[in-house]
C-alpha positions in Angstrom: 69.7 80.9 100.7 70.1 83.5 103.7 67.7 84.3 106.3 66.4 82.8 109.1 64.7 79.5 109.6 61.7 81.3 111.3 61.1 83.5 108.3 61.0 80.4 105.9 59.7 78.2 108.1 55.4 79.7 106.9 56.5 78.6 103.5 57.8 75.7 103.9 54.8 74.8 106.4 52.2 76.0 103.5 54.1 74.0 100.8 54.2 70.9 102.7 50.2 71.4 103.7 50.7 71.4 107.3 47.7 73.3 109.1 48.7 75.3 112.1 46.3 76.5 114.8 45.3 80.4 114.4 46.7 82.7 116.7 45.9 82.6 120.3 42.7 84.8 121.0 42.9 87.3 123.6 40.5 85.9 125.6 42.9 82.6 125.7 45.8 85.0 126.8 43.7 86.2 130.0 42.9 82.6 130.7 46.2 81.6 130.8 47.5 84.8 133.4 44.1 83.6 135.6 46.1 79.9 135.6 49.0 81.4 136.5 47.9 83.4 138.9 45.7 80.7 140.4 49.3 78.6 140.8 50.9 81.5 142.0 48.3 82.4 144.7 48.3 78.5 145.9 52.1 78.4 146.4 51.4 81.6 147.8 48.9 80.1 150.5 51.1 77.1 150.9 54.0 79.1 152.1 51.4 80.6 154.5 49.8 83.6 152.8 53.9 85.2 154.2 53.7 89.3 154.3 54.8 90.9 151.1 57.5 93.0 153.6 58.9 89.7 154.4 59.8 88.5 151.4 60.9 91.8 149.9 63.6 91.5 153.4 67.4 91.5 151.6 66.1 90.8 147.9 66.3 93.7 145.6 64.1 91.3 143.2 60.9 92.2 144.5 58.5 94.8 145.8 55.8 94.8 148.0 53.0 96.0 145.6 54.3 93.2 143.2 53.7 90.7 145.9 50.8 91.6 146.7 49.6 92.3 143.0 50.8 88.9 141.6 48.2 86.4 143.7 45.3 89.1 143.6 44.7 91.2 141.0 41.7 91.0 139.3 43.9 91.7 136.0 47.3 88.9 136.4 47.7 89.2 132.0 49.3 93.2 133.4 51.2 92.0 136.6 52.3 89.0 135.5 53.4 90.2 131.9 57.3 90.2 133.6 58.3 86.8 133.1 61.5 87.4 135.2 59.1 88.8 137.8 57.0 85.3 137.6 60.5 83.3 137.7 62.3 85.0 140.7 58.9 84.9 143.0 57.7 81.0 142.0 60.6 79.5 143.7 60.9 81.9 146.2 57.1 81.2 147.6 58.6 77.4 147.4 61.1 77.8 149.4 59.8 79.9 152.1 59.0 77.7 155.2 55.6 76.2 155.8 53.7 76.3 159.1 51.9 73.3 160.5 54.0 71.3 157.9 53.8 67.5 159.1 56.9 65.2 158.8 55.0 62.1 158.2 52.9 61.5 155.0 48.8 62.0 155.8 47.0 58.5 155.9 
C-alpha cells in the first residue's frame, strides 16, 4: 500500500472506533492568540516594556510595528499568525536585561 500515513490514518482511526475531538472552533483559535499574546506581553513587561527601536537595533528579524503589534493588538490571531515571527521575538524579550532585577531570591 502507498500513500501516506496521515491519509490512512482517518480510516484506520474510524475502523478501530477511536473518537477524535471535532475541529477546533474559531472562537478557540482567538483564545489561543489572546494566550499567547498575554505571555508575550508579560515577557514583554518583564524585560521592561524595552522600545520597539531598541530591539529592532542590528536584527534584521524584526520591525518596529511588529513589536509593537505583537503585545497589543486587539486582534494577536493576525499578528501573531508568523510562527517564526513568535519564535525569534520570545527569546529575544528573555534575554533582554531587566531593570530593578534583585540578585537574591524575595523572602
Amino acid at each position: 500500500m502507498q500513500g501516506e500515513p496521515r491519509q490512512s490514518a482517518p480510516l484506520w482511526e474510524k475502523a478501530q472506533g477511536i473518537l477524535l475531538p471535532p475541529p477546533p472552533r474559531l472562537e478557540d483559535h482567538a483564545k489561543t492568540a489572546r494566550a499567547l499574546q498575554n505571555g508575550l506581553r508579560g515577557m514583554w513587561l518583564a524585560a521592561a516594556t524595552p522600545e520597539p527601536d531598541s530591539q529592532c537595533r542590528g536584527s534584521r528579524s524584526f520591525t518596529p510595528a511588529q513589536i509593537t503589534a505583537a503585545p497589543r493588538s486587539t486582534e494577536p490571531a493576525a499578528h501573531l499568525a508568523d510562527w517564526q515571527f513568535v519564535a525569534r521575538l520570545a527569546p529575544a524579550l528573555h534575554l533582554l536585561p531587566r531593570r530593578g532585577r534583585r540578585d537574591r531570591p524575595l523572602r
